[in-house]
C-alpha positions as CSV (number, residue, x, y, z in Angstrom):
1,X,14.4,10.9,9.4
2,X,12.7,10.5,12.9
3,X,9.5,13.4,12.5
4,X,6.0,13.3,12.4
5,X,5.9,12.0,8.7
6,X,8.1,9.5,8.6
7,X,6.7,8.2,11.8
8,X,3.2,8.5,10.0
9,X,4.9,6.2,7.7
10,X,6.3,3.8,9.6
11,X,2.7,3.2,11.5
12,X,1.1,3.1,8.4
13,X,3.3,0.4,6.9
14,X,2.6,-1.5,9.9
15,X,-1.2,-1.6,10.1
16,X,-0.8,-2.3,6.3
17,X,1.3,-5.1,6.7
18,X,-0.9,-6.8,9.6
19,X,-3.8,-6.0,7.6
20,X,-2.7,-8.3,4.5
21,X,-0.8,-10.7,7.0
22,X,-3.8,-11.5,9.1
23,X,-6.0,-12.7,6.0
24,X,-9.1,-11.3,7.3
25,X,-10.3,-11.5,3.2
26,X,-10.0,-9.7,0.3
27,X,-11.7,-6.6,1.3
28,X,-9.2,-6.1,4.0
29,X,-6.4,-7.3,2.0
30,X,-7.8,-4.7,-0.7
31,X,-7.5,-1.7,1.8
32,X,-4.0,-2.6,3.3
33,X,-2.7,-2.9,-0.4
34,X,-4.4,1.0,-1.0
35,X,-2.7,1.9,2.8
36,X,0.8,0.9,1.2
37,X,0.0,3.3,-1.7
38,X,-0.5,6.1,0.3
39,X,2.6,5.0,3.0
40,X,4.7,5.0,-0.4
41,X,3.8,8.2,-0.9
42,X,4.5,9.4,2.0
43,X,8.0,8.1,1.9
44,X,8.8,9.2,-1.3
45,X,7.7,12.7,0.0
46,X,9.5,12.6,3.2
47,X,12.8,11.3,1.7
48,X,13.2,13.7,-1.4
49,X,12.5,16.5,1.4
50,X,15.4,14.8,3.3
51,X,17.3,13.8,0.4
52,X,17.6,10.2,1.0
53,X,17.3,8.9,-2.4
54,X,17.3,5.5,-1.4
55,X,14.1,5.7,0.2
56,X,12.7,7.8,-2.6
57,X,13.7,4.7,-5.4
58,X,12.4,1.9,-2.6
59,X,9.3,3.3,-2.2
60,X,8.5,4.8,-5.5
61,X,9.2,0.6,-6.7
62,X,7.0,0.0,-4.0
63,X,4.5,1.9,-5.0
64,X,4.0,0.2,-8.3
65,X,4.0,-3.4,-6.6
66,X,0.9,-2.2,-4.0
67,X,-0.5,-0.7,-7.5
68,X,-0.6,-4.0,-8.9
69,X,-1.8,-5.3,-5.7
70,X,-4.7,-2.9,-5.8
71,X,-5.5,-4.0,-9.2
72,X,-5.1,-7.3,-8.4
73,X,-7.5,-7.2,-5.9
74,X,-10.2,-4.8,-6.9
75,X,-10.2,-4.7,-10.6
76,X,-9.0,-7.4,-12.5
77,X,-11.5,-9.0,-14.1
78,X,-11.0,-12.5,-12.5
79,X,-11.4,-11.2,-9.2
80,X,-13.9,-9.1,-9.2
81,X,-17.4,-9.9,-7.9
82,X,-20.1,-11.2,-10.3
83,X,-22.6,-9.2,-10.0
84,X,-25.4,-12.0,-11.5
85,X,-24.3,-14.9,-9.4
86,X,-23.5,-13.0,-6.1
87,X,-20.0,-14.7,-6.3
């Protein structure tokens, strides 16, 4: 497992992890949360193509956690943006 798509991967996990890491606030936290959706997926791809099953079950249980972190961030109702108050 050393190509171009699990390399993709492993780059993309990276960033994603530095993004949330470095606190630079929600919205950035938001989009490393969505970049660790679509690294998931990415793994999930490149390992059933390589049949490494344990990367396949990893990621796809990843997958759901950075789900829940995008929903945690950008659609639950008690963090969502006010649209009255500005808050």
């Amino acid at each position: 497992m050393n190509g171009p798509l699990e390399w993709i991967a492993a780059v993309g996990a990276m960033i994603a992890a530095a993004m949330i890491a470095f606190d630079l606030g929600r919205r950035a936290t938001a989009w490393g949360f969505v970049l660790f959706c679509a690294v998931s997926v990415i793994w999930i791809v490149a390992g059933a193509l390589k049949g490494a099953t344990p990367i396949v079950a990893m990621n796809a249980i990843l997958l759901l956690i950075n789900l829940w972190g995008v929903y945690q961030y950008w659609v639950h109702p008690k963090n969502r943006r006010d649209e009255k108050t500005g808050n």
